[in-house]
C-alpha positions in Angstrom: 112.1 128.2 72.3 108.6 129.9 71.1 105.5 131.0 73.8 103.8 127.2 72.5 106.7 125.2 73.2 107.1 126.9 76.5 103.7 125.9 77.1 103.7 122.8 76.3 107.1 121.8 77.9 105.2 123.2 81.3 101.5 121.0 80.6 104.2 117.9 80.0 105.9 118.6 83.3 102.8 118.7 85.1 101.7 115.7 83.5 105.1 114.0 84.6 103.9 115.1 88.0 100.5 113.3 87.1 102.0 109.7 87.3 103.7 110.1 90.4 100.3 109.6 92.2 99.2 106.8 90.0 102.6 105.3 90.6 102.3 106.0 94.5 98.6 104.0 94.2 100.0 101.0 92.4 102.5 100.7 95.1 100.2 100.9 97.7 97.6 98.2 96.2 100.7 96.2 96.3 101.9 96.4 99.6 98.6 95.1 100.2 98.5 91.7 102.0 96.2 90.5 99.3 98.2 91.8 96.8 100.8 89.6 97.8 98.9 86.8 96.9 97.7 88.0 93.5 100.8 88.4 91.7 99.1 88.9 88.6 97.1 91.8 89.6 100.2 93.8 91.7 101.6 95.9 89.4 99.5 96.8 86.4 98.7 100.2 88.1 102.3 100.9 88.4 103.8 100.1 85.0 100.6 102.5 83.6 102.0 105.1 85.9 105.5 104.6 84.6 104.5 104.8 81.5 102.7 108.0 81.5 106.1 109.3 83.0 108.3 108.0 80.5 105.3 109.5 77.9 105.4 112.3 79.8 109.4 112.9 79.8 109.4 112.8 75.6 106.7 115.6 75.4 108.6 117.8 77.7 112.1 116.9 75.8 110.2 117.4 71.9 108.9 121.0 73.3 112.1 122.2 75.1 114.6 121.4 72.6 111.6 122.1 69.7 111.5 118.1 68.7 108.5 117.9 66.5 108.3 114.2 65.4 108.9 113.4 69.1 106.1 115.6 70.2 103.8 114.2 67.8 105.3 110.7 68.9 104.2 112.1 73.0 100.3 113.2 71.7 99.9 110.2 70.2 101.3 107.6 73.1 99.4 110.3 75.4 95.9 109.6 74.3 96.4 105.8 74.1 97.5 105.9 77.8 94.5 108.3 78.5 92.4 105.8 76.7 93.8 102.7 78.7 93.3 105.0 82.0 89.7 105.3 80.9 88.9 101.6 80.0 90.6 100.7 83.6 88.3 103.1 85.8 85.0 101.8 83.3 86.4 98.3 84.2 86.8 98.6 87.7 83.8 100.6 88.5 81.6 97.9 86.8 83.7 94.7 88.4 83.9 96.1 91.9 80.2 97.6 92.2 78.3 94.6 93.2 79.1 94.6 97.4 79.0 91.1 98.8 79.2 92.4 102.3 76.3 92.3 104.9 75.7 93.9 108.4 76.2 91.3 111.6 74.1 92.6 114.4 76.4 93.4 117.4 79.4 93.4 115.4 81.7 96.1 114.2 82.9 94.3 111.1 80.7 92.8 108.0 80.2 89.7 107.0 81.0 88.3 103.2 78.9 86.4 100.7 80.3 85.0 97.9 77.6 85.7 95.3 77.8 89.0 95.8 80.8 89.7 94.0 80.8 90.5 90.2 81.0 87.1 87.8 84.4 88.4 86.4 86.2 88.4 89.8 84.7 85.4 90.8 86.0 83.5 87.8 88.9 84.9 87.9 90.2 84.9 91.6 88.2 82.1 93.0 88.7 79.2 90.2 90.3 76.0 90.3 93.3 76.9 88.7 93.4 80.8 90.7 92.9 80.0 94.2 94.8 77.1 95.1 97.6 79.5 95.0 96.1 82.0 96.4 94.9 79.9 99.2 98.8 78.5 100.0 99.7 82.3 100.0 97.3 83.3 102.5 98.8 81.5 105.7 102.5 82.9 105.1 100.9 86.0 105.4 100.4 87.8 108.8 96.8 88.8 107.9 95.4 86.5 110.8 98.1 86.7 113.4 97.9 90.1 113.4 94.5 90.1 114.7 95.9 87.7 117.9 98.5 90.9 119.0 95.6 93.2 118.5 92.8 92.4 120.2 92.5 90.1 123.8 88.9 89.7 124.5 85.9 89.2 123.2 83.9 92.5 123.5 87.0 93.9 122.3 87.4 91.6 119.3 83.5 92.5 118.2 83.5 95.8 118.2 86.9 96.0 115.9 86.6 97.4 112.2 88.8 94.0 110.9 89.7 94.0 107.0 86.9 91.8 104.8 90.1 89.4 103.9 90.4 89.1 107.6 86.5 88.7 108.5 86.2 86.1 105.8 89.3 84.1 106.5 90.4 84.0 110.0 87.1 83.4 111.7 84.2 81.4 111.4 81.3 82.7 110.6 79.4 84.5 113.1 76.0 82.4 111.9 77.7 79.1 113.5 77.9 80.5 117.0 81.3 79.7 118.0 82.4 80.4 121.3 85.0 83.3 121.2 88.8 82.3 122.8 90.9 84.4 120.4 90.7 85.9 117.2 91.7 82.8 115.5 90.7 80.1 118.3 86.9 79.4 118.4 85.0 76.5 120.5 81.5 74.5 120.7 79.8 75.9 117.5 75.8 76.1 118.7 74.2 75.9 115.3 76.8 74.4 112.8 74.3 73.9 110.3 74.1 77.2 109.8 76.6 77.7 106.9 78.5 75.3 105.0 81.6 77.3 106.1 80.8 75.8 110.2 82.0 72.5 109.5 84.9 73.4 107.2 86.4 75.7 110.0 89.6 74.6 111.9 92.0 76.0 114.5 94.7 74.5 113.1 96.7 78.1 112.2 97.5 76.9 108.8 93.9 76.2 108.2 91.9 78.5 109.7 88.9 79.1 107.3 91.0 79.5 104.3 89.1 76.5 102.8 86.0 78.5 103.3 83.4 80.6 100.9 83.6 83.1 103.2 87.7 83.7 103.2 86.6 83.9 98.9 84.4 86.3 99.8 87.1 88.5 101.9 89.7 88.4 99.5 87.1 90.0 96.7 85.7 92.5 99.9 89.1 93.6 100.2 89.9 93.9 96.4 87.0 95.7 96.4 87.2 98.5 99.2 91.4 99.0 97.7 89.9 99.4 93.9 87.5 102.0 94.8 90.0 104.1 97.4 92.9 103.9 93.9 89.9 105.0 91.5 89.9 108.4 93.1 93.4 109.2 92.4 93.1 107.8 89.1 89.5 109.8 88.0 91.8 113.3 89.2 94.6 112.0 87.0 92.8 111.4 83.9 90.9 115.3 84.3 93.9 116.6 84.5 95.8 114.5 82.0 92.8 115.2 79.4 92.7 119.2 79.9 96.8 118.9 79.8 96.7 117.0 76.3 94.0 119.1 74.9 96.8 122.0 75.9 99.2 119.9 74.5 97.8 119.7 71.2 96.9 123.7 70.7 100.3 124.1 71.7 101.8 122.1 69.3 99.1 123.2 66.5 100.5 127.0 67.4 103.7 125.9 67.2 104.0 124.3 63.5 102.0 127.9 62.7 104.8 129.4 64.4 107.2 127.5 62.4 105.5 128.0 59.1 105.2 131.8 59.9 109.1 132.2 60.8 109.9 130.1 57.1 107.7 132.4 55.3 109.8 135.3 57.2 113.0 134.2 56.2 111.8 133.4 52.5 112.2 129.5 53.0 108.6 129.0 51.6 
């Protein structure tokens, strides 16, 4: 095997190692409680990362065994996939900019708005056809009832750093002045003109505030606050993936020189 294929079987390996972090992101976006709700948007992430593994594993097999028309084959899947990793951070830092969120004096948490989200999750998530589904996922989830085993009393309760999805949706909002008993039991609203959202509230577990704009609002907070944590891993993938595929291609330019030279050599050409 000649110096370029050597390099280039050791710039594939470390872009095999590349998708195990984009891989390890998709599965944690999907273990998230809204995830589990939006089937449609839980492993997109992952099956990229698979892909770049699989892409990854032919370049790495074409340079060790000196496979030409398979590491052409790996260049050319390698800058689609690059090109796809692109589009999806452009995507997601336009769609998850706008922050609907906004500050609750004497709380810990935020507060959600529902016209503060980008137009393209709104359509998307919060449609007539979209949420419905959503909205009978959310109460077989423990994103409420977990908030009942974590915090007792009110002070307690106020001061906590809750999830948007769990701001929006397992409380009313904090405009209707509701009389704290638990995290999901509230009493005696003093202004329930406040927000649409006051008189659509219920105790009833299974209802919550589910029904409401703000519990909307949460979901797209929390979609939000998990794209932005995964687009850091995936901006460090795509450097490195970039600097190894420009590598890549020197390597495999050298290489047919390399071939051409050793032909002339041996009088083939």
């Amino acid at each position: 095997m000649g110096l370029s294929n050597n390099i280039t079987a050791i710039v594939n390996f470390l872009a095999l190692l590349c998708s195990i972090p984009i891989i390890g992101a998709g599965i944690w976006l999907a273990s998230k409680p809204d995830y589990e709700c939006i089937h449609f948007f839980r492993w997109p992430v992952v099956l990229l990362g698979v892909l770049i593994l699989l892409v990854s594993l032919a370049g790495f097999i074409g340079a060790y065994w000196n496979r030409q028309g398979l590491l052409a084959f790996y260049l050319f899947c390698m800058a689609l996939l690059i090109g796809l990793l692109l589009v999806l951070l452009v995507f997601t830092f336009v769609v998850a900019r706008p922050d609907g969120s906004y500050t609750v004096i004497g709380r810990g948490f935020k507060e959600y708005r529902l016209d503060g989200f980008s137009s393209w999750l709104k359509n998307h998530l919060t449609n007539s056809r979209n949420w419905p589904k959503i909205r009978t996922c959310l109460p077989e989830s423990d994103v409420c009832s977990k908030l009942n085993q974590r915090y007792f009393a009110a002070d307690q309760f106020f001061a906590a750093d809750i999830s948007p999805l769990q701001s929006g949706c397992c409380k009313p909002p904090t405009a209707c002045g509701y009389n704290f008993v638990n995290p999901t039991l509230w009493l005696n609203p003093g202004d329930p003109m406040a927000d649409p959202d006051c008189y659509i509230w219920s105790n009833d577990q299974t209802q919550l505030c589910y029904n409401c704009n703000s519990c909307k609002a949460g979901l797209l907070g929390n979609l939000r606050k998990e794209w932005r944590k995964a687009n850091v891993v995936l901006i460090v993938t795509v450097v490195i993936l970039i600097c190894v595929y420009v590598i890549g291609c020197s390597a495999f330019k050298n290489a047919q020189t390399e071939d051409l030279f050793r032909r002339y050599k041996l009088g083939w050409i």
